[in-house]
Structures are given as C-alpha cells and as structure tokens.
C-alpha positions as CSV (number, residue, x, y, z in Angstrom):
1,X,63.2,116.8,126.4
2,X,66.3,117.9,124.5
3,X,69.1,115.7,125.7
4,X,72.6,117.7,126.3
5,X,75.2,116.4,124.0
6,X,78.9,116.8,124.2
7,X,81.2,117.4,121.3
8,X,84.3,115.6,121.5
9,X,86.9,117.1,119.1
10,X,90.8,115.7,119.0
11,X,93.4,118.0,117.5
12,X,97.0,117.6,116.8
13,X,98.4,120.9,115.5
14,X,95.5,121.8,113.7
15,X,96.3,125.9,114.0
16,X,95.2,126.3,110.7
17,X,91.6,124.7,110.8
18,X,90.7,124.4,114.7
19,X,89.5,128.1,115.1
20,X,86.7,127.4,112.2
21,X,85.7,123.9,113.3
22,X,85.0,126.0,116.6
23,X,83.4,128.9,115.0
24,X,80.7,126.5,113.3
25,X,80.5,124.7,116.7
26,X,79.6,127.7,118.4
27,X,76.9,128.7,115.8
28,X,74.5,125.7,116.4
29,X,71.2,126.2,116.6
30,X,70.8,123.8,119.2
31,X,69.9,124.3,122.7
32,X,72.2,122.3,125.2
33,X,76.0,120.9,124.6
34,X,79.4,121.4,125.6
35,X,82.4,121.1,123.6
36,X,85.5,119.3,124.8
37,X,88.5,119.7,123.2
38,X,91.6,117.3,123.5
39,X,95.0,118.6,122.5
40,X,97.5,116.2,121.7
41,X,100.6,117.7,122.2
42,X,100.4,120.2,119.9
43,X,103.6,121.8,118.2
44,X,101.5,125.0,116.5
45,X,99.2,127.9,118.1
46,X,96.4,125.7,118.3
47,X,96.6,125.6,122.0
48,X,96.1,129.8,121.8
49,X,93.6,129.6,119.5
50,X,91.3,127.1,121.5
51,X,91.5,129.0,124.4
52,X,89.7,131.9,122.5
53,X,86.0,129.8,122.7
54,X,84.2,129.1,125.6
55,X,85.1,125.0,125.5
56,X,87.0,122.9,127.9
57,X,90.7,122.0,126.8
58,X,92.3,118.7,128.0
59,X,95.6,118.7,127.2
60,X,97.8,115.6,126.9
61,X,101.0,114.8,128.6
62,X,102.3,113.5,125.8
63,X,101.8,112.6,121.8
64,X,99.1,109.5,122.0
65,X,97.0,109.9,118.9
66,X,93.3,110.5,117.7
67,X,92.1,107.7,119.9
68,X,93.2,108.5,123.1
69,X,92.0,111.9,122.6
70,X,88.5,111.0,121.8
71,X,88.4,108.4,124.9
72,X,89.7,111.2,127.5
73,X,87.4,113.7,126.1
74,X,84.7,111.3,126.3
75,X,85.9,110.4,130.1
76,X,85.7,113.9,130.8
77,X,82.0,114.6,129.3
78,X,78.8,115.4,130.7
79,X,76.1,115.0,127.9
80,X,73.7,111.8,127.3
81,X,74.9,112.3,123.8
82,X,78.1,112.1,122.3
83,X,79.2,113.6,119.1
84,X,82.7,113.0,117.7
85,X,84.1,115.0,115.3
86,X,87.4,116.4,113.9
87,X,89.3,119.8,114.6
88,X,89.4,120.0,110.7
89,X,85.4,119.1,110.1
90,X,82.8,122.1,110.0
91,X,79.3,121.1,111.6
92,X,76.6,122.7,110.1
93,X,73.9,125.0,112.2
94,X,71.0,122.0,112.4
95,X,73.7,119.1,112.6
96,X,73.4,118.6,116.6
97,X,70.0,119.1,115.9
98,X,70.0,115.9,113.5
99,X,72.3,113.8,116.0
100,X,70.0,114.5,118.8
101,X,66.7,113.4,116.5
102,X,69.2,110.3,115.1
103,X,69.3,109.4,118.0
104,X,65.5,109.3,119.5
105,X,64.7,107.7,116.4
106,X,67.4,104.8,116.4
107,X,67.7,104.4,120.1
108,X,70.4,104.1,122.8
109,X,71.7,101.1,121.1
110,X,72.6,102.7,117.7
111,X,76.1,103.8,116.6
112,X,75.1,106.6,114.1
113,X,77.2,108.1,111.8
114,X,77.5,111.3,109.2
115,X,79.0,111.9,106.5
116,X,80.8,114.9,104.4
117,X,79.0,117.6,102.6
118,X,79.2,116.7,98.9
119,X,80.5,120.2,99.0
120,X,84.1,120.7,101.1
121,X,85.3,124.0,102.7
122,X,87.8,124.1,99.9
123,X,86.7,124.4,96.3
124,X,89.6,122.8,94.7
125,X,88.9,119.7,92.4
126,X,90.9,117.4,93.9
127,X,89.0,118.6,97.6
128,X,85.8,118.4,95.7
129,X,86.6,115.1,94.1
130,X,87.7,113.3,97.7
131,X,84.4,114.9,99.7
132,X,82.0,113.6,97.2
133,X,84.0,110.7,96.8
134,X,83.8,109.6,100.8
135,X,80.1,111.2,100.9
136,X,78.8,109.0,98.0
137,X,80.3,105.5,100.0
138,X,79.5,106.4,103.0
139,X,75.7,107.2,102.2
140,X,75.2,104.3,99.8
141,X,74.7,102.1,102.6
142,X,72.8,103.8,105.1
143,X,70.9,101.1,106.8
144,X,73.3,98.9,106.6
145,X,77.1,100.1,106.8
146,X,80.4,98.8,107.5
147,X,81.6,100.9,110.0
148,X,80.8,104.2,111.2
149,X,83.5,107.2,110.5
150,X,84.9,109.1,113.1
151,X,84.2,112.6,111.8
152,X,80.6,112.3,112.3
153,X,80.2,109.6,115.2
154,X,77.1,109.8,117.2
155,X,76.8,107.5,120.4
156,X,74.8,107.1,123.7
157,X,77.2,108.1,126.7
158,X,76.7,105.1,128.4
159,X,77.3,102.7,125.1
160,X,80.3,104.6,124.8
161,X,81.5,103.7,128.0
162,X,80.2,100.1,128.4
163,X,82.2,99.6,125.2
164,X,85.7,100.8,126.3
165,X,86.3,103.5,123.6
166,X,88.7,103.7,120.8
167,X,91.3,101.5,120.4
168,X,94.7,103.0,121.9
169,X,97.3,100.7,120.4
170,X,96.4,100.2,116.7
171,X,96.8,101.7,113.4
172,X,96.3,104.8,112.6
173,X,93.3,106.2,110.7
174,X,91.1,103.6,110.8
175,X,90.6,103.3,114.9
176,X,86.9,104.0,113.8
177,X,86.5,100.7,111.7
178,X,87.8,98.8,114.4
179,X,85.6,100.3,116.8
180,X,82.6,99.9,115.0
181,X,83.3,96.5,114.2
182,X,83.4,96.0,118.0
183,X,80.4,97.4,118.3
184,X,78.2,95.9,116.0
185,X,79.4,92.3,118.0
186,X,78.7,93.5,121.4
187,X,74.7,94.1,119.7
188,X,74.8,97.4,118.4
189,X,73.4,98.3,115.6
190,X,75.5,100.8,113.1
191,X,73.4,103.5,111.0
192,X,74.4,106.1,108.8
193,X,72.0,109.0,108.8
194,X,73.2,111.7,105.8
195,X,71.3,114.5,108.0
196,X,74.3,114.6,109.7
197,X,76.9,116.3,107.8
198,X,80.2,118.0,108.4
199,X,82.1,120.3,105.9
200,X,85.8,118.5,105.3
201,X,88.7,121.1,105.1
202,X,91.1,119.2,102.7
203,X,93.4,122.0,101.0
204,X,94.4,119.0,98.9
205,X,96.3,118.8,95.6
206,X,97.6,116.1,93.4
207,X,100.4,114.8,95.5
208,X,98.5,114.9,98.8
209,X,95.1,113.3,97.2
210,X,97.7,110.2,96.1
211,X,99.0,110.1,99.1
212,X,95.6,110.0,101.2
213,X,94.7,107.2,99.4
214,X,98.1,105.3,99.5
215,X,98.0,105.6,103.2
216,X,94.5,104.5,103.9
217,X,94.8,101.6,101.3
218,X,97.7,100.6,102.9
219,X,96.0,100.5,106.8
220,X,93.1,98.9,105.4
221,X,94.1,96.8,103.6
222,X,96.6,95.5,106.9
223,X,93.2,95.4,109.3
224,X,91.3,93.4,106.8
225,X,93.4,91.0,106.0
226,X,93.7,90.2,110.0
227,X,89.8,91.0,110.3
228,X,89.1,88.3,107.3
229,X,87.0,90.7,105.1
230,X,89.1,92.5,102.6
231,X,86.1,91.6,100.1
232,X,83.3,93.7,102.1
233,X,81.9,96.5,100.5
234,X,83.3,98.9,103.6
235,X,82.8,102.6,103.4
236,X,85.4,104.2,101.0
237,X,87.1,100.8,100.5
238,X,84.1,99.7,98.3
239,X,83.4,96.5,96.4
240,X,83.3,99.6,93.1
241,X,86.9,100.8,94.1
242,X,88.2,97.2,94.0
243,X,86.9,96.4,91.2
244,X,88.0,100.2,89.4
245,X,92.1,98.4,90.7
246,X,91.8,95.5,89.9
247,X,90.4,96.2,86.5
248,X,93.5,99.0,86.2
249,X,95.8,96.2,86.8
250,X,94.8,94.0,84.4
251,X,93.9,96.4,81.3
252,X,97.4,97.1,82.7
253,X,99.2,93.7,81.9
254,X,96.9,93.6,78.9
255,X,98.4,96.3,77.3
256,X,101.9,95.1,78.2
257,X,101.7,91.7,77.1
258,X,99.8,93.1,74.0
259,X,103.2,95.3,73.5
260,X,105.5,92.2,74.1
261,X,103.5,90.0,72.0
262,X,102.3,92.0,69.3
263,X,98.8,90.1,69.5
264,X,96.3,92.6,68.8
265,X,93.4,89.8,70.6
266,X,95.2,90.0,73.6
267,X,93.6,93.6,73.5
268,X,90.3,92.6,73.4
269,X,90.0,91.3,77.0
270,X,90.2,94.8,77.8
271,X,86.8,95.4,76.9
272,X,84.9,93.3,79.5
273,X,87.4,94.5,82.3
274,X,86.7,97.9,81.6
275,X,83.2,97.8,80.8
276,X,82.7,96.1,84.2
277,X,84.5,98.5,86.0
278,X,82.3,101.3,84.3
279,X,78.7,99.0,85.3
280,X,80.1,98.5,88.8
281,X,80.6,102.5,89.1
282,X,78.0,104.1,87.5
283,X,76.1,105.7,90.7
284,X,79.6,107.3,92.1
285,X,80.2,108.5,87.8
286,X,76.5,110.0,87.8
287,X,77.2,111.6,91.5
288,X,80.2,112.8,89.8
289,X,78.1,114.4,87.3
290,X,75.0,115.7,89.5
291,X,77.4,117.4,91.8
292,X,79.4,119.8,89.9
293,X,78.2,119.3,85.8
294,X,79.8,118.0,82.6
295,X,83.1,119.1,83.0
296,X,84.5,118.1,87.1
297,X,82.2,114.8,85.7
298,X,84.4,114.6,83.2
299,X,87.6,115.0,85.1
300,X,86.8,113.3,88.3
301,X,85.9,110.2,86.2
302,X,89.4,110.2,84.5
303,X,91.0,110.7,87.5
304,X,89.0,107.8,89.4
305,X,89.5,105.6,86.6
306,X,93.2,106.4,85.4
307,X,94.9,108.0,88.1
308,X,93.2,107.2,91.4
309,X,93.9,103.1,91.4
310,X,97.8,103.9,91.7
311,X,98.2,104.6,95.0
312,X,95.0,102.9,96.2
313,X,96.7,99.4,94.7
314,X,100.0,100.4,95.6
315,X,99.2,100.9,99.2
316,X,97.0,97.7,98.9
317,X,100.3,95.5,98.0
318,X,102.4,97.5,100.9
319,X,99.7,96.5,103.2
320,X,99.4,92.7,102.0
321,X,103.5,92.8,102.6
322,X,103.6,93.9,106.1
323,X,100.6,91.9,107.5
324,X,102.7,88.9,105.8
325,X,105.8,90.0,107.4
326,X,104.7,90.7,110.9
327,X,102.5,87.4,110.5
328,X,105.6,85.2,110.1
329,X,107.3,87.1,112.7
330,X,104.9,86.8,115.4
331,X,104.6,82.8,114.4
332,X,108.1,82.9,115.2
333,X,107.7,84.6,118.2
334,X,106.9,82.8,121.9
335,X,103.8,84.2,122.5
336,X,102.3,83.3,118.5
337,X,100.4,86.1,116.5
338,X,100.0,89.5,118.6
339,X,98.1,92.4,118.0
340,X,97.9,94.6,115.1
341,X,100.0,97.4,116.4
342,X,99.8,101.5,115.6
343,X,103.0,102.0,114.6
344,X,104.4,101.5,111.1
C-alpha cells in the first residue's frame, strides 16, 4: 500500500528559489502526496509565485520563523508520512519514493533524515565545497547520527504530533538538533538514509561561505554548551572540524611565539598538530578528491584547512561568550537559568 505523504516546505522570501523547489516537487515519480506550503511573511513575490502550483499555501500573520512554519504546515497535513524540506532544496524524482521505503523499512518510530547531493544546484566552488562538505558529515554516520537535518526530515504523522513539533522559541538554524535530540529521548530512533537527497541552492561566495559557518558555529556552539555535548561528533559540527580549529589555533600561536621568541623548536610542535589534523580528516580530503578531481581537491583542502577554521572558531568563541553572559544573567535573575531563547 503506498502511504500518502505530505511535503511540508517553510519559506521566507524565497522568490528567487521557491518556484524550482516546486518544480522538482511536482515532477516526483511518486504516486500520492500533497505539498503544503507555509509563507512566513514574505516581503518578495514568493507569495505570487506559489500560487502558480497546485499546493496549499498557509500564510502567517506574522514573521515567526522556520519552526513555526513547519509545525502549522504539519497541523494542517493529511499524509501518514511527513517530509520536511526547504523552499531552497530541490527533491529529486525517486526521493519520496526513498522516504516512503525509509520509512517501511525503519518503522513508525524512526526519525529519518537525507542529506545533500554531493552535487549543489550551483556549480560554484565555494557551493560545491559546502554541499559536499554537509553531505560527507551527515552520511558518515548513518546508523547512528546526532541529529537529523531539517532539509531532508522524514517522520510518521503521528510521531510528529505526539512529539509537539519544532521548537518555537529557540535559536535559529539549528531548531532541528534540538528536535532530534528530543526525539531520540522520548524512544525514537534517528537514521540517516543517503537515498534521500535534496539538491542545495547556495549561490554562495567567499564572504557568504564565512559567514554560513560563523553563524552556525556561533548557535552551536551556544546549544551545546547548555546541552553538555560540545565534544559529540554532531553532523557538520564534527569531532574532524574541531580538531581542523583547534589545530589552526595552535600552529597559530606556534608560529607567533616562534616569531616573538626566535626559537626555531618552538616550530616543531607544529608537525604533530598538523599531521593530526590531516589523519583525523582524511575521508572528507579523499571525498574532496573523488567528487570533483585533483584540482577542487586541491583547493577545497586549502580552504578547509587555512581559511575555513576562521569563522568556524570565531563564531565558536562568540558563542562560548554569550551562553556565559546570559548564564550569569539568568543566575542573577529570580526565576535562575531560563531557556535558551531565539533571538540574538
């Protein structure tokens, strides 16, 4: 019996990319679904352009983020199945196809998630270097992952419902990890199944790569310190990317005190750091390689290894700053430590 399943989609003025996320909705081979798709508020066309497919729109009365799009779309559904993806991710033709065999095999119980195509919408290194990047960590550990992403999330309708959805009043772009996490301690069990694949529109350059990852570091790191696991090898936020920044930072002070000092042995710590970093990531380098030859290899390993742990450590110490902060305010405070909150 194929089991309907209903595509839940979110979208914040997402004029530029919601009309193709729809296209490759709408050119599934498979045989029952709906797709639902929650506005929030949008400032652009994007409201025009949705109501050019044959989906339900739910528009929101006012700005209230991803999460409480996905929830009222998921209110709002019909299927046994639902599949949540983003208005700037592409499903492929046989992707429902894998969600709805994901999830006979796993059962009601399982949280299953996808992953990106190793190859993005856009071709341009730095879009090719962050979809094989977040394709690589989130497949390593298929059996057994952290958390299960948002832009491929596959759930029973009734789990979804017993569970109470997506956190409303948290931070942004990482409701998912919270939600899985919540999850995995009510019983479920989390699964990532790379069938399931979706086709990341980035359009990203230098600046807006370094700033992806400043951000995300910077929420992350926030949650885990409050969640007590900033050493778990979670999704993008891998044990290999902590040791690639924490190995930058101290060939880093090696150099410097090597330039203060003008002791040439000070230099030759930098040979285990780095040769550590380059064991721990030699799977993601050889993915590197596999995917696109010698020379994106080349380049995305310089980039990874000298550019990349910038803003990934910068927005690690922001986010060490403000949990610290709002942990000494809210022990001042007469109601003790409160909630992580959404806003910055």
């Amino acid at each position: 019996m194929v089991k309907p399943i209903s595509v839940i989609i979110p979208n914040r003025n997402g004029g530029a990319f919601i009309g193709k996320c729809l296209e490759a909705v709408f050119s599934t081979r498979y045989g029952r679904y709906e797709v639902i798709v929650v506005d929030d508020c949008s400032e652009d066309d994007s409201v025009e352009i949705i109501g050019k497919f044959p989906c339900r729109l739910i528009r929101l009365e006012k700005h209230s983020g991803a999460s409480k799009a996905r929830n009222t779309g998921a209110f709002h559904s019909t299927g046994e199945i639902l599949f949540f993806t983003d208005a700037d991710c592409l499903v492929r033709e046989d992707t429902l196809s894998a969600v709805a065999a994901a999830i006979a095999g796993y059962g009601p119980d399982a949280v299953i998630g996808g992953t990106y195509t190793v190859e993005p919408y856009d071709r341009g290194f730095f879009s090719r270097f962050q979809s094989l990047f977040i394709h690589y960590s989130e497949a390593k550990n298929a059996g057994n992952p952290d958390y299960v992403a948002g832009h491929a999330m596959a759930i029973d309708a009734e789990t979804f419902r017993r569970s109470r959805g997506f956190p409303e009043d948290f931070l942004p772009l990482i409701e998912d990890v919270e939600f899985s996490h919540r999850l995995r301690k009510n019983g479920c069990r989390l699964v990532v199944d790379p069938r399931i694949q979706v086709r990341h529109i980035f359009n990203f350059s230098l600046l807006r790569s370094l700033q992806n990852a400043f951000k995300k570091s910077l929420y992350w790191t926030e949650y885990s310190l409050k969640n007590r696991d900033l050493l778990a090898d979670s999704g993008a936020a891998s044990t290999e990317l902590k040791v690639n920044v924490l190995s930058y930072v101290l060939c880093l002070a090696l150099f410097s005190a090597w330039v203060v000092s003008g002791n040439v042995l000070v230099l030759s710590a930098v040979l285990p750091a780095g040769g550590l970093n380059l064991l721990m990531s030699r799977r993601l380098r050889r993915a590197f390689f596999e995917a696109h030859g010698m020379l994106f290899g080349c380049l995305a390993s310089a980039y990874y290894t000298l550019v990349y742990p910038l803003p990934v450590g910068a927005g690690a110490l922001v986010g060490m700053l403000r949990y610290f902060r709002d942990k000494r305010l809210h022990s001042r405070s007469p109601r003790g430590a409160g909630r992580v909150r959404g806003k910055p």
